[in-house]
C-alpha positions in Angstrom: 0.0 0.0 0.0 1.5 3.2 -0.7 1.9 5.7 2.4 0.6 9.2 2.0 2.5 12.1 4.3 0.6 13.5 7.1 -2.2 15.5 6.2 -1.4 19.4 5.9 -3.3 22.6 5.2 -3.6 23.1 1.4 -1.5 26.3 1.1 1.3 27.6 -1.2 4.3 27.3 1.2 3.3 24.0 2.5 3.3 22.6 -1.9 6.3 24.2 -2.2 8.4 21.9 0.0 6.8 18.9 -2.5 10.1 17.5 -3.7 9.7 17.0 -7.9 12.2 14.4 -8.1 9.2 11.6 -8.6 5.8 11.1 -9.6 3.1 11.7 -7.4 -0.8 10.7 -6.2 -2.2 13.5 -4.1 -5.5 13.8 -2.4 -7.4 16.9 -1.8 -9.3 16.7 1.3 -12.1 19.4 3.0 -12.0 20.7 6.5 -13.5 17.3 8.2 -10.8 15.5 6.0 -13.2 13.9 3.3 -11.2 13.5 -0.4 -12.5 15.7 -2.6 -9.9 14.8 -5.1 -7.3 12.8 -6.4 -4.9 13.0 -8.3 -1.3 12.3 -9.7 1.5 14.0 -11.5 4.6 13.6 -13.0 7.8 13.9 -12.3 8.7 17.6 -11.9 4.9 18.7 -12.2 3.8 18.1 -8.9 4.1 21.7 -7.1 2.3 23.5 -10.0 -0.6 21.1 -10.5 -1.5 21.3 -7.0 -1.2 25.0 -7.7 -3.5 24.5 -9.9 -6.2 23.3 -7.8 -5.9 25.7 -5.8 -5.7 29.2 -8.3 -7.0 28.3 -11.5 -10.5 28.1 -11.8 -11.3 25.7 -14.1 -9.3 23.1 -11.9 -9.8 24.4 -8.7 -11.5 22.1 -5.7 -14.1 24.2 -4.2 -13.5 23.1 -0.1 -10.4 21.7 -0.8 -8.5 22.9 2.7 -6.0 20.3 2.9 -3.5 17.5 1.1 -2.0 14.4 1.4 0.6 13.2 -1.4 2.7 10.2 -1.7 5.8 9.8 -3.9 6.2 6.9 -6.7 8.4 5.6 -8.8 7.2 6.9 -12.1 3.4 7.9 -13.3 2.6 4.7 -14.5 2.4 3.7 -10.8 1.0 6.9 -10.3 -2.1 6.0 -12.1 -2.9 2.3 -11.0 -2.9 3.9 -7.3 -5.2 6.7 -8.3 -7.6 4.8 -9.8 -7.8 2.2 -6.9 -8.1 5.5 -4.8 -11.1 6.8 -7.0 -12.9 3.3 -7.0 -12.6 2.8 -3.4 -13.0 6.6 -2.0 -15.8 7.8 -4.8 -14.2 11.6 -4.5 -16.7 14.2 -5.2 -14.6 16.0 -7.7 -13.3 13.0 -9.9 -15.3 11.9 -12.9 -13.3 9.5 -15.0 -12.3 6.0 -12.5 -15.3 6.0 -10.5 
C-alpha cells in the first residue's frame, strides 16, 4: 500500500516543499478531511498542478482545505494507485475512474 505524508493545510508554502524528483498521487481533502480529489502528477509537475487546484479556476476544488501526497516511482504507478483511490474513495470531484 502506498503511504501518504501527514495530512497538511492546502496552502502555497506548504506545496512548495513537494520534492519533484518523482511522480506523485495526491489527495485533496475538506476541513472534516473527506477526499474531494485525487490525483497524480509527473515527475517535476507536482508543485504546480497542486497550484493548480488551488488558483486556477477551471481546476480548482471548491472546499479543498487540505492535502495528502505520496511519492512513486514513475506515473505509471501513479495512475494504477489513483484509480484504486477513486474506486474505493468515490471523490466528489473526480469523474473519469469512478
Amino acid at each position: 500500500m502506498t503511504k501518504f505524508k501527514n495530512t497538511q493545510k492546502f496552502t502555497k508554502t506548504n506545496i512548495k516543499k513537494i520534492s519533484e524528483n518523482k511522480a506523485i498521487v495526491y489527495k485533496i481533502k475538506n476541513f472534516q478531511g473527506d477526499n474531494l480529489y485525487t490525483g497524480i502528477a509527473g515527475r517535476n509537475r507536482g508543485q504546480d498542478r497542486l497550484n493548480e487546484h488551488k488558483d486556477i479556476s477551471k481546476d480548482k476544488i471548491p472546499g479543498g482545505t487540505k492535502f495528502q501526497y505520496a511519492q512513486v516511482k514513475n506515473k505509471n504507478i501513479a495512475e494504477k494507485i489513483e484509480k484504486q483511490i477513486i474506486k474505493k474513495e468515490q471523490p466528489k470531484f473526480n469523474i473519469k475512474d469512478k
